[in-house]
C-alpha positions as CSV (number, residue, x, y, z in Angstrom):
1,X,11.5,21.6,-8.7
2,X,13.3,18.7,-6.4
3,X,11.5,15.2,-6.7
4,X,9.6,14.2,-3.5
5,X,11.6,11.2,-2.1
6,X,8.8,7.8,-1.8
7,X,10.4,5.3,0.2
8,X,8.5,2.0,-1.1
9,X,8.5,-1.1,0.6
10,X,9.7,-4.4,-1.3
11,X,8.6,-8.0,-1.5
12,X,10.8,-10.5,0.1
13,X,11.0,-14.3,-1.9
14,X,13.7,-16.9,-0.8
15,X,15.5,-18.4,-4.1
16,X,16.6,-21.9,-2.7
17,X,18.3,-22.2,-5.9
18,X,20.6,-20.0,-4.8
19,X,20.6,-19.8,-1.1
20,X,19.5,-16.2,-0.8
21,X,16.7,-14.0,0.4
22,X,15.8,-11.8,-2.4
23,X,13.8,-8.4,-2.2
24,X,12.0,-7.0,-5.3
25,X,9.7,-4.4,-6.6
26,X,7.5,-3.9,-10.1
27,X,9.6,-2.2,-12.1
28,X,6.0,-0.3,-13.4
29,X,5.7,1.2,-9.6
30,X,9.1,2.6,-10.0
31,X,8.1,3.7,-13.8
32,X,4.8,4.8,-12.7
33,X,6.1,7.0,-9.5
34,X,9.1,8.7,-11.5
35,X,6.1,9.8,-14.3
36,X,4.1,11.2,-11.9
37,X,7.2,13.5,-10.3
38,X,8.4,11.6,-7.4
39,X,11.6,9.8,-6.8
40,X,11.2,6.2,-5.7
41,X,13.0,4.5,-3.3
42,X,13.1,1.7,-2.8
43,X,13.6,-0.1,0.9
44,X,15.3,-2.8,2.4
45,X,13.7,-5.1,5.4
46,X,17.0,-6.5,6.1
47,X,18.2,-3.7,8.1
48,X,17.9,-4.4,11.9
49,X,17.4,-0.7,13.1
50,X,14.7,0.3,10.8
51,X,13.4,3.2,12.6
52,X,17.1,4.9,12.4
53,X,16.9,3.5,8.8
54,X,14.0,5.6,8.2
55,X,15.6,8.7,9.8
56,X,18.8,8.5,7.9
57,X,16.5,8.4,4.9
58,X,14.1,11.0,5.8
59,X,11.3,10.2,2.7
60,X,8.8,13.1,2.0
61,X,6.0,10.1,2.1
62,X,6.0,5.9,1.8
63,X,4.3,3.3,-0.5
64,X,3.3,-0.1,1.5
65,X,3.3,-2.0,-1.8
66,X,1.9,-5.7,-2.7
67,X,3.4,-8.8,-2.1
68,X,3.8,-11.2,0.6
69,X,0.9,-12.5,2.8
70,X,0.9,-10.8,5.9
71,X,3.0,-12.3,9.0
72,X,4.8,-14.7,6.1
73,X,8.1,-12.6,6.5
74,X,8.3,-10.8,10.2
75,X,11.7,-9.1,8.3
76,X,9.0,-7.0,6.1
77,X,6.7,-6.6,8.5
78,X,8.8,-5.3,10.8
79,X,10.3,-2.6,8.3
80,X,6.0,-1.8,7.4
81,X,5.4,-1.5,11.2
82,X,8.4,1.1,11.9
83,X,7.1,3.4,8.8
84,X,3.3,3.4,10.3
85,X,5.3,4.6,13.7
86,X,7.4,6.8,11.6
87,X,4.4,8.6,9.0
88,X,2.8,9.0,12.6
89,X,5.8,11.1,14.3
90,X,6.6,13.0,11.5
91,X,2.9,13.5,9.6
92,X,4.5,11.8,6.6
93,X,1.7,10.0,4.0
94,X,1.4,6.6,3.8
95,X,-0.1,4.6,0.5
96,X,-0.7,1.0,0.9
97,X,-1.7,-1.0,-1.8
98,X,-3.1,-4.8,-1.4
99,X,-1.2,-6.1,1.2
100,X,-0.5,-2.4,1.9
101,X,-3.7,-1.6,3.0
102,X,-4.1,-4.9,4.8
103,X,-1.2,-3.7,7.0
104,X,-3.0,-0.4,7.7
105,X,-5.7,-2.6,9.3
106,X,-3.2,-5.1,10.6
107,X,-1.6,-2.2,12.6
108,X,-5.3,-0.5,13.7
109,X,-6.1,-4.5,15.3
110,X,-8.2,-5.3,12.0
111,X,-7.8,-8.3,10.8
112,X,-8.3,-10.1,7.2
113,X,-10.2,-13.2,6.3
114,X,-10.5,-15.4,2.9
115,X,-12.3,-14.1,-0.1
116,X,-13.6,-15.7,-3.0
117,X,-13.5,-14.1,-6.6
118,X,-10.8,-11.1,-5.7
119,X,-7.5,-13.3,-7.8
120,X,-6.2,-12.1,-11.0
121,X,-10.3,-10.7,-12.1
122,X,-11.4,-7.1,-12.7
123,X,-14.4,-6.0,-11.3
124,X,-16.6,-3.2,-9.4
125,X,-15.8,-1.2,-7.0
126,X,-18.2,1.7,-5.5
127,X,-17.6,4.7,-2.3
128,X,-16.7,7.8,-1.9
129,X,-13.3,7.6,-3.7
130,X,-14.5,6.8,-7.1
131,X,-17.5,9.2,-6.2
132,X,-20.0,7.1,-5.6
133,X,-20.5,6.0,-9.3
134,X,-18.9,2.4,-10.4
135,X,-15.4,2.1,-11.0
136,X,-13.2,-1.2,-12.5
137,X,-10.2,-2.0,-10.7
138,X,-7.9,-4.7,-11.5
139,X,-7.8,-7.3,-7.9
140,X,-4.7,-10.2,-6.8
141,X,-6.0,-11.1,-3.6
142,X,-7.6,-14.2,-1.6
143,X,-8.0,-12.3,1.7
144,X,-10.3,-9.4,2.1
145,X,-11.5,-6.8,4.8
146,X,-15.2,-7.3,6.0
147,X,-16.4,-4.1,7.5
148,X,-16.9,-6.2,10.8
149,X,-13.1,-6.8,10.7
150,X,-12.3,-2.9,9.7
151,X,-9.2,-1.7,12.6
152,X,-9.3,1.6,14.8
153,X,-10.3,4.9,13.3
154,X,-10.5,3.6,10.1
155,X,-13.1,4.5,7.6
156,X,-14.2,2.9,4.5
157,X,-13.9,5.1,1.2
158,X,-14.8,2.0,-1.2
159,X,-15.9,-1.8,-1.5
160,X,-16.5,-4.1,-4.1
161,X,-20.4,-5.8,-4.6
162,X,-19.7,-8.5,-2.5
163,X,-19.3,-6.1,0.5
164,X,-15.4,-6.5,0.5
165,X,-13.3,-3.3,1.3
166,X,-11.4,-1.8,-1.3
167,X,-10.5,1.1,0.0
168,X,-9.8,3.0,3.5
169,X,-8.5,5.8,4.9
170,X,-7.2,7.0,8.9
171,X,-9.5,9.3,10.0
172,X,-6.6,11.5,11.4
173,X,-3.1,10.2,10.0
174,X,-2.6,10.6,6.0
175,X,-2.8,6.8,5.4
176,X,-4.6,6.0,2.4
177,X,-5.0,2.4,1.6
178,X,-6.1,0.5,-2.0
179,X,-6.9,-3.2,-2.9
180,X,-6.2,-2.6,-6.9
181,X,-2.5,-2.2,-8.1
182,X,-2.3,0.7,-10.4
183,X,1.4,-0.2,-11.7
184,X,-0.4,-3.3,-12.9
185,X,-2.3,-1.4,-15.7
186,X,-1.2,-1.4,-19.0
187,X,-2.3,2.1,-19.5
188,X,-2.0,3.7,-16.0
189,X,-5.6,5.2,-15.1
190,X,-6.2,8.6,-14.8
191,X,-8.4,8.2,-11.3
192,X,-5.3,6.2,-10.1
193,X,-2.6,9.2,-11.0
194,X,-5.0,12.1,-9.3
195,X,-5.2,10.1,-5.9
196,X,-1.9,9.0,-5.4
197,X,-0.9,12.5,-6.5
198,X,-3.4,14.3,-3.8
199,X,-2.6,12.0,-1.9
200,X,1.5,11.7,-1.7
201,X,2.0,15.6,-2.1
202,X,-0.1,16.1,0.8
203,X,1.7,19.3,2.9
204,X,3.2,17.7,6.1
């Protein structure tokens, strides 16, 4: 059976060392989306018509992956922007993870404030996606979602005890968004595989 194609978004870093603009992606997000059946693709922000970039490339479905602070490379956001409008035109699924998710809310007018105790710490998360019963996650972030700060038709599938979103979901489009990184894992969890599975090969 022929792969899926996930077209994954990259982080952007400027190596002054070298004069260049770099993008990059976990090599263990590739690993992990080539065990799990899909072909991953990874994008480039560099490319000024991203929308006819997306076209040309037709993906079956997207990953918004982790990375740079939101608004610290337009470039990226940009390229992140133009799949949201693309994943809405064509019904393709959209996974955002960390920063992912934040640009889910970004582009439903939610916004993002600091958080304290959410860098490089495991802890609890609880909602409707780990069915209702506790669930460790692995969390990299310093900015958080509040629920007062949750964007348009948005719902809220999971937080953490300190009230902080960890996970959302459109209530119409197939955007799915995640605070933890999976690919970060050493042993890539079960719970993680099923719902980016369900989630990915959703029928468009």
């Amino acid at each position: 059976m022929k792969r899926l194609k996930i077209a994954i978004s990259q982080n952007v870093d400027q190596i002054s060392s070298r004069a260049e603009m770099r993008e990059g992606l976990d090599v263990r997000l590739s690993a992990l989306m080539w065990d799990l059946g899909f072909n991953p693709l990874p994008l480039s922000s560099s490319i000024n018509d991203k929308l006819g970039y997306l076209n040309e490339l037709n993906p079956d479905g997207f990953i918004l992956s982790g990375g740079n602070d939101l608004g610290s490379v337009s470039e990226r956001d940009q390229l992140e922007v133009a799949i949201l409008e693309f994943s809405k035109s064509f019904k393709r699924p959209v996974l955002g993870i960390c920063r992912g998710m934040q640009m889910i809310n970004h582009f439903q007018d939610g916004t993002c404030e600091k958080v304290k105790g959410h860098a490089s710490v495991d802890h609890f998360i609880t909602g409707s996606i780990t069915g209702h019963s506790n669930r460790v996650v692995n969390s990299f972030h310093n900015h958080g979602i509040k629920s007062k700060n949750l964007g348009r038709n948005l719902k809220i599938l999971a937080k953490s005890k300190d009230g902080v979103v960890e996970s959302l979901c459109h209530t119409t489009y197939p955007w799915l968004g995640i605070m933890w990184h999976p690919e970060r894992e050493k042993n890539f969890s079960v719970c993680d595989k099923k719902i980016i599975c369900e989630h990915l090969k959703e029928i468009k």
